[in-house]
PDB file of N, CA, C and O in Angstrom:
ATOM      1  N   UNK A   1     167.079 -28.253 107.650  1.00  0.00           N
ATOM      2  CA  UNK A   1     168.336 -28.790 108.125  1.00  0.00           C
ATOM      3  C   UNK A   1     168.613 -28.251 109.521  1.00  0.00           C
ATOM      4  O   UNK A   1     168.343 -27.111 109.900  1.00  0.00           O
ATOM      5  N   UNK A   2     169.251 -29.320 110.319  1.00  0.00           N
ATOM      6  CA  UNK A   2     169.358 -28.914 111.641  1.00  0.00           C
ATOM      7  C   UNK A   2     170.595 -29.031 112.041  1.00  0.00           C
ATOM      8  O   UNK A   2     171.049 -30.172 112.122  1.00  0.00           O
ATOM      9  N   UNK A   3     171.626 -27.643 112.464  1.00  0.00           N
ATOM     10  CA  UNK A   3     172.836 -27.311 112.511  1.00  0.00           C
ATOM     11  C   UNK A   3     173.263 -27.673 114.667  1.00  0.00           C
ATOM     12  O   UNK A   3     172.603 -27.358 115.658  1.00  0.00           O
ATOM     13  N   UNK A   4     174.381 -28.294 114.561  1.00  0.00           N
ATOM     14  CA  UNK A   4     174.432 -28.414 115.967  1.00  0.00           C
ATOM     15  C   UNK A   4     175.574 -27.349 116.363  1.00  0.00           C
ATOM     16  O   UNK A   4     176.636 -27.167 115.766  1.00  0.00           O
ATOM     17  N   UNK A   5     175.196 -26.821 117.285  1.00  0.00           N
ATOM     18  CA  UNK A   5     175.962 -26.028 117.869  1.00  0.00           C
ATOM     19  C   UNK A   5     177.111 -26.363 118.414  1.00  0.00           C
ATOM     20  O   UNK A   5     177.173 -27.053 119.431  1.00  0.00           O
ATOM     21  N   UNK A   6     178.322 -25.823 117.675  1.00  0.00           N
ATOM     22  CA  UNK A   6     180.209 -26.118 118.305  1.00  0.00           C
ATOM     23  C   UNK A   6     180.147 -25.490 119.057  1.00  0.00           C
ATOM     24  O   UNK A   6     180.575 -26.287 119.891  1.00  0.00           O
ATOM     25  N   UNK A   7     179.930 -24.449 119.724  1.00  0.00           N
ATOM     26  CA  UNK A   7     180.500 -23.409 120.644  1.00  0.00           C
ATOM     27  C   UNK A   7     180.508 -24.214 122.069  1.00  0.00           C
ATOM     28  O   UNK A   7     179.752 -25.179 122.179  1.00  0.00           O
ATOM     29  N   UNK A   8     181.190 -23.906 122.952  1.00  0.00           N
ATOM     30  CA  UNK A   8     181.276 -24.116 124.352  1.00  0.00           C
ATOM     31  C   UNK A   8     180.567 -23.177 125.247  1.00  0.00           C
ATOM     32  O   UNK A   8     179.788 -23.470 126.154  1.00  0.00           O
ATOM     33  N   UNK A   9     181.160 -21.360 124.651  1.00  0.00           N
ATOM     34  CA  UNK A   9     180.518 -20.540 125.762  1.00  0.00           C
ATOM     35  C   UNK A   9     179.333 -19.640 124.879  1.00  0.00           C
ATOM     36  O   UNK A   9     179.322 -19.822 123.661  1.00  0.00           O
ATOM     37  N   UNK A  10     178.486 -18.816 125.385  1.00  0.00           N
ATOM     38  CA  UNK A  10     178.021 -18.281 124.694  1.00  0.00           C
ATOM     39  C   UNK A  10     178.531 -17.147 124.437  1.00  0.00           C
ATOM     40  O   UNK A  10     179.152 -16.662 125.382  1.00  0.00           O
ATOM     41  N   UNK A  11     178.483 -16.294 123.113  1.00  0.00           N
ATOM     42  CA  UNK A  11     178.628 -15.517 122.773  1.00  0.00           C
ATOM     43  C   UNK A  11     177.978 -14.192 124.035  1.00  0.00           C
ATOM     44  O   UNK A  11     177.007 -14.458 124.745  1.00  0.00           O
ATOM     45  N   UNK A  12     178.585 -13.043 124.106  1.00  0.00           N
ATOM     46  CA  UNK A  12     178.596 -11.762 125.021  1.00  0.00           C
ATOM     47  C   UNK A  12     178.285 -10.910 124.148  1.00  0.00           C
ATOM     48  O   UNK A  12     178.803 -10.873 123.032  1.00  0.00           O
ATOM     49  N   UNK A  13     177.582 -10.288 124.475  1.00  0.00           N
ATOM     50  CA  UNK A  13     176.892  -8.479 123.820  1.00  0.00           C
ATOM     51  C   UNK A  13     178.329  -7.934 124.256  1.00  0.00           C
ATOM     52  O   UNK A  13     178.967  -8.354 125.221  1.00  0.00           O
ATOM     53  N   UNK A  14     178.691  -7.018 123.456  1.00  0.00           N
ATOM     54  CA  UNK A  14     180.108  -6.421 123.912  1.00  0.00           C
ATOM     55  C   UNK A  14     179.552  -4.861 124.778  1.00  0.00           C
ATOM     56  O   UNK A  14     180.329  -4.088 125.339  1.00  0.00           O
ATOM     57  N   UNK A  15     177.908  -4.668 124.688  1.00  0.00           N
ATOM     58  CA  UNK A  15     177.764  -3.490 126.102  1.00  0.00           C
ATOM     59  C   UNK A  15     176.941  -4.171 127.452  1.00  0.00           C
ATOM     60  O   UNK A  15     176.344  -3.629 128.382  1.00  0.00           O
ATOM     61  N   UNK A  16     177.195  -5.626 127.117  1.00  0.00           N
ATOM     62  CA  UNK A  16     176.895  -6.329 128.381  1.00  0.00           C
ATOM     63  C   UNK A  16     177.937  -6.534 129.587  1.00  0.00           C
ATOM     64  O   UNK A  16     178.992  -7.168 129.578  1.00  0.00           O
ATOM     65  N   UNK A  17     177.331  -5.812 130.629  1.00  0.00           N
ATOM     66  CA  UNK A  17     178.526  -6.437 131.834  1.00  0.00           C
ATOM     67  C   UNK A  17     178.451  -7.238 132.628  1.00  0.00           C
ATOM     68  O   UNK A  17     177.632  -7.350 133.540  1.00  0.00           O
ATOM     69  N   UNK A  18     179.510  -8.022 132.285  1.00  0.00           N
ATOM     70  CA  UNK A  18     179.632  -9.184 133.300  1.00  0.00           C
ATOM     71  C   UNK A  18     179.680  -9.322 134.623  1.00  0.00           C
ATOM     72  O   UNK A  18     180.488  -8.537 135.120  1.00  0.00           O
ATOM     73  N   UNK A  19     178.983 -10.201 135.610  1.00  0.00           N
ATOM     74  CA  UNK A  19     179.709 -10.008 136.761  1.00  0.00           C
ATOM     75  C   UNK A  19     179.599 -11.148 137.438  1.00  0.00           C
ATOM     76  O   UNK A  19     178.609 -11.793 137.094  1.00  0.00           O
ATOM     77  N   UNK A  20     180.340 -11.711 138.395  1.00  0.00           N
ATOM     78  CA  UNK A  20     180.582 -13.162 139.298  1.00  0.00           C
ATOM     79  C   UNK A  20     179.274 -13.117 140.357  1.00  0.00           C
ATOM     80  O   UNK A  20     179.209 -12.123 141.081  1.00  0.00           O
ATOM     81  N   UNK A  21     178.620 -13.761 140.435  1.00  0.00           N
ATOM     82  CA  UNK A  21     177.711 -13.860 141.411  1.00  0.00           C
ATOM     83  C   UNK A  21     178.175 -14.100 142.722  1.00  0.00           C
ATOM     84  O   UNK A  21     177.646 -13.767 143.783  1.00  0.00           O
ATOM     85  N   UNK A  22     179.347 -14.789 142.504  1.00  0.00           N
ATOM     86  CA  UNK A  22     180.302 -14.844 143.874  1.00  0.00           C
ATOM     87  C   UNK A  22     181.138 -13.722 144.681  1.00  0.00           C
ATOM     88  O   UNK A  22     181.569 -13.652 145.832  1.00  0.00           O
ATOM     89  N   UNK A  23     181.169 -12.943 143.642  1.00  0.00           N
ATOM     90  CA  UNK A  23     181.504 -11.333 143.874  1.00  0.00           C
ATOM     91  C   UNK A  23     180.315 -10.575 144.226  1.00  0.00           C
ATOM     92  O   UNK A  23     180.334  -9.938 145.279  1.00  0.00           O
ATOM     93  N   UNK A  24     179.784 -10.567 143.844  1.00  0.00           N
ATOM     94  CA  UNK A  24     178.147  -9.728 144.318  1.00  0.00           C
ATOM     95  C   UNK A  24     177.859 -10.049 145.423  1.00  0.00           C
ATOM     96  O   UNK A  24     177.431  -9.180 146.182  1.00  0.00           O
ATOM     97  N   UNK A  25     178.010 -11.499 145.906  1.00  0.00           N
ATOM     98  CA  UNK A  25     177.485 -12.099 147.369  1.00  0.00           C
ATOM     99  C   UNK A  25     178.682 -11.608 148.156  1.00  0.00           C
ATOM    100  O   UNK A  25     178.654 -11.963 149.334  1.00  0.00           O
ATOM    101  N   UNK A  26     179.490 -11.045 147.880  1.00  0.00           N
ATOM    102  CA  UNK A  26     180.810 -10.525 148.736  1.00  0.00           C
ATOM    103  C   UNK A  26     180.800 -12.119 149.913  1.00  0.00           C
ATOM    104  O   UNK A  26     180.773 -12.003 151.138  1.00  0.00           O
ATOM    105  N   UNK A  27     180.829 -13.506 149.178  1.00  0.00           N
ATOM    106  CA  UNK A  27     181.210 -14.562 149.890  1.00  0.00           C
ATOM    107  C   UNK A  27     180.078 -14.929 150.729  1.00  0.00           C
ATOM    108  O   UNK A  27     180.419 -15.509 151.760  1.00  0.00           O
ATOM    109  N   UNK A  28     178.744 -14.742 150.565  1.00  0.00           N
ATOM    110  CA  UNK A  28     177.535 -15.111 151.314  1.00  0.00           C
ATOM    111  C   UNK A  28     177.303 -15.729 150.355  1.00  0.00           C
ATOM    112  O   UNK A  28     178.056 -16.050 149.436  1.00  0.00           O
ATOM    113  N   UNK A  29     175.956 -15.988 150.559  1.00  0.00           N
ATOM    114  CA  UNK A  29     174.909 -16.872 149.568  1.00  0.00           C
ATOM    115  C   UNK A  29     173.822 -16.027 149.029  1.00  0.00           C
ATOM    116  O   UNK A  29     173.032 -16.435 148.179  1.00  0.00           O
ATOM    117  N   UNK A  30     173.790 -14.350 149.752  1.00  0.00           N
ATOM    118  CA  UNK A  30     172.681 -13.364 149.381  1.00  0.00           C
ATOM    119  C   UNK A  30     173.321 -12.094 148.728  1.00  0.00           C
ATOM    120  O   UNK A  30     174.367 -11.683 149.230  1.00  0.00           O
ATOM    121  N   UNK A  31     172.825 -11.479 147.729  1.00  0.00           N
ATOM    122  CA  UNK A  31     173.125 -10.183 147.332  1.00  0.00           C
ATOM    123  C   UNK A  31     171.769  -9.099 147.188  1.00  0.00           C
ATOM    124  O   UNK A  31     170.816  -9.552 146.553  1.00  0.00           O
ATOM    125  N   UNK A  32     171.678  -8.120 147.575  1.00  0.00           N
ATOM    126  CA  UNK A  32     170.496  -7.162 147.217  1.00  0.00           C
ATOM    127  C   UNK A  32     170.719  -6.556 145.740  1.00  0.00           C
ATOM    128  O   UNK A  32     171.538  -5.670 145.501  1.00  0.00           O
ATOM    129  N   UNK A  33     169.968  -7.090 144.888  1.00  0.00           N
ATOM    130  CA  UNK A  33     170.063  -5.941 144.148  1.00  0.00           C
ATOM    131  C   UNK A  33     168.731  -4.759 143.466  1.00  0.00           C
ATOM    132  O   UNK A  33     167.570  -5.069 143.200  1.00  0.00           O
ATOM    133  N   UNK A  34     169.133  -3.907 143.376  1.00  0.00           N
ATOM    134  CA  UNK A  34     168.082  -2.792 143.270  1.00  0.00           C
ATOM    135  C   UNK A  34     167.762  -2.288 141.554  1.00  0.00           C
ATOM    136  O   UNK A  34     168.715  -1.899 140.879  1.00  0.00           O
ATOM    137  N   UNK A  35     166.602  -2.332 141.061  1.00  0.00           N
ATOM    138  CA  UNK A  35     166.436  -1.411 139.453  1.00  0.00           C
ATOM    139  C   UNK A  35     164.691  -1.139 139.650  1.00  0.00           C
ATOM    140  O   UNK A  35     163.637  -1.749 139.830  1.00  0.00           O
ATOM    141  N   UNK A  36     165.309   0.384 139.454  1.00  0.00           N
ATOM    142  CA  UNK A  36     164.431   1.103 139.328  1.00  0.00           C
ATOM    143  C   UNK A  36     163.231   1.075 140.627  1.00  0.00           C
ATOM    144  O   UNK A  36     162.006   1.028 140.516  1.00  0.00           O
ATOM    145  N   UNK A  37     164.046   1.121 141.830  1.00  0.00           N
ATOM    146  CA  UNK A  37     163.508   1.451 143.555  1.00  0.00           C
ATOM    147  C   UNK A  37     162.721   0.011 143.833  1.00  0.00           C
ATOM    148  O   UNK A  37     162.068   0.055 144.875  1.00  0.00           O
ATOM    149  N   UNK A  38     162.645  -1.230 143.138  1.00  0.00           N
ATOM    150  CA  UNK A  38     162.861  -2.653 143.575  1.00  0.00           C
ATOM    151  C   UNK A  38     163.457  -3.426 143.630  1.00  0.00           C
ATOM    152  O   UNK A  38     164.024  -3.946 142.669  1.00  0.00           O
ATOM    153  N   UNK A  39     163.547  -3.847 145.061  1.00  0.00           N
ATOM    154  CA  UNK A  39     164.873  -4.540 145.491  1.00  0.00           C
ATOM    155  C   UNK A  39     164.424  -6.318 145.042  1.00  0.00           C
ATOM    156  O   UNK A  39     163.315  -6.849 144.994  1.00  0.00           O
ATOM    157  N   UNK A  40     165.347  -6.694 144.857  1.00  0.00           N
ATOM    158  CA  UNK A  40     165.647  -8.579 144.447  1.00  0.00           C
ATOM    159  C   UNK A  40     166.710  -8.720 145.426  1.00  0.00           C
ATOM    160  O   UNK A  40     167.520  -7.900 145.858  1.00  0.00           O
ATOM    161  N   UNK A  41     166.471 -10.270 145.740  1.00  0.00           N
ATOM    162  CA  UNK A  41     167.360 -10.983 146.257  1.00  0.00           C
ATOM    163  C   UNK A  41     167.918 -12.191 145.349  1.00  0.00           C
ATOM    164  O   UNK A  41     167.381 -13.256 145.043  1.00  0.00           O
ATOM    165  N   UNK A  42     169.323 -11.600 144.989  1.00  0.00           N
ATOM    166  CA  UNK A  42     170.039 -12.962 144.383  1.00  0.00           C
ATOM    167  C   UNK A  42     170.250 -14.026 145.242  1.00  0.00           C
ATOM    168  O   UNK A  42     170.740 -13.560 146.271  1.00  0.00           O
ATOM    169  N   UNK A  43     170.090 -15.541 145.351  1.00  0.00           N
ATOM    170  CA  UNK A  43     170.713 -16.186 146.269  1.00  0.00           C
ATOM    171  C   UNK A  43     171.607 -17.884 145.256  1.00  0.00           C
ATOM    172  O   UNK A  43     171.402 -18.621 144.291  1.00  0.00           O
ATOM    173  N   UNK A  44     172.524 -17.674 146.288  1.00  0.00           N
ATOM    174  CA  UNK A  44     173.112 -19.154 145.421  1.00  0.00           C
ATOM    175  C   UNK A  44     173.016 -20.183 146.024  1.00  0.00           C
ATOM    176  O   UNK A  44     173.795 -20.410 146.949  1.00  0.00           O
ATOM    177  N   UNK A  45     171.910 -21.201 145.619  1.00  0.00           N
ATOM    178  CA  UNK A  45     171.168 -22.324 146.285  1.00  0.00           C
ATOM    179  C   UNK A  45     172.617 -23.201 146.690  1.00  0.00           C
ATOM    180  O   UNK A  45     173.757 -22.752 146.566  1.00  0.00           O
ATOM    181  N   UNK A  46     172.340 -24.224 147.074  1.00  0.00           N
ATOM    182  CA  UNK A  46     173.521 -25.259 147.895  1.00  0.00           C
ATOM    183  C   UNK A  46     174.063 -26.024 146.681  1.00  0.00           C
ATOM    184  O   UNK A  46     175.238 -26.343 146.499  1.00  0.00           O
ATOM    185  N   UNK A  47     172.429 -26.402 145.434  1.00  0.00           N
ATOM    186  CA  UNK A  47     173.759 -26.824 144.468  1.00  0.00           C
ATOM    187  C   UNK A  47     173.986 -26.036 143.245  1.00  0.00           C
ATOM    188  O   UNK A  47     173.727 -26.221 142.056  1.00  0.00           O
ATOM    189  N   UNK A  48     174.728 -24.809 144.124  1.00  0.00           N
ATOM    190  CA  UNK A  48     175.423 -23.920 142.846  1.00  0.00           C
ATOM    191  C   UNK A  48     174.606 -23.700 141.667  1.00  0.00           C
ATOM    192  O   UNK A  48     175.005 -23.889 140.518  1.00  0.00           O
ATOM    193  N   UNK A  49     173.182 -23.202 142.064  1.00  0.00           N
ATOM    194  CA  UNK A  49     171.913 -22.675 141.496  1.00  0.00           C
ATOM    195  C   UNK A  49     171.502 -21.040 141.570  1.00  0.00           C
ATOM    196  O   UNK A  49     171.269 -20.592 142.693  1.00  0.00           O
ATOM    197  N   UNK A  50     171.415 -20.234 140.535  1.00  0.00           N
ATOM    198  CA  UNK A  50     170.958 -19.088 140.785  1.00  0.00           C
ATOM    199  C   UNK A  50     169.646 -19.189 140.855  1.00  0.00           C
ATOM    200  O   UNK A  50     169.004 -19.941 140.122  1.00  0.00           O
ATOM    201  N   UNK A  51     168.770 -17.914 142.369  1.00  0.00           N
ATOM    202  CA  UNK A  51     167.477 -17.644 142.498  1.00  0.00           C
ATOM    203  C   UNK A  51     167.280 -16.728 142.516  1.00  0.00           C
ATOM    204  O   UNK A  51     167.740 -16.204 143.530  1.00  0.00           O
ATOM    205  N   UNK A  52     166.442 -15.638 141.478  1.00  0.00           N
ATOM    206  CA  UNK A  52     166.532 -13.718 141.601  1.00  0.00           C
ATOM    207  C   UNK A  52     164.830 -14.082 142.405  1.00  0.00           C
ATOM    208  O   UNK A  52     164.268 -15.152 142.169  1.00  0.00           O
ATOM    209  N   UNK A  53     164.302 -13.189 143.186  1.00  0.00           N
ATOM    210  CA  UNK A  53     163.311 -13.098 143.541  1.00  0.00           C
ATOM    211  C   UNK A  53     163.148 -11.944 143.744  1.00  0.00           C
ATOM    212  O   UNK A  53     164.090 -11.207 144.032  1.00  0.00           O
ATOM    213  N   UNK A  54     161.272 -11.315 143.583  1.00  0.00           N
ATOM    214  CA  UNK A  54     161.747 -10.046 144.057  1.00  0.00           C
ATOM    215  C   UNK A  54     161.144  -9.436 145.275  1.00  0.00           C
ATOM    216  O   UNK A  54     161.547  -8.348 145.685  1.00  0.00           O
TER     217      UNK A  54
END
């Protein structure tokens, strides 16, 4: 049997933290972010697309 999913948002890990990608870009389109001494570049494509690269 195949159950369809009601929900709208997904469910959150409650020790997951959230954060705005629009906040991270402090209003650019680029953010650096760093784990474990390698850096990624978040970027938010033109149509409102996330790209992590590293």
């Amino acid at each position: 049997m195949i159950r369809a999913q009601t929900r709208t948002e997904p469910d959150l890990v409650a020790e997951a933290a959230c954060h705005d990608a629009r906040t991270l870009t402090e209003g650019a389109n680029t953010a650096l972010i760093v784990l474990d001494g390698q850096v990624y570049t978040l970027r938010i494509t033109h149509a409102g697309k996330l790209i992590l690269t590293k």
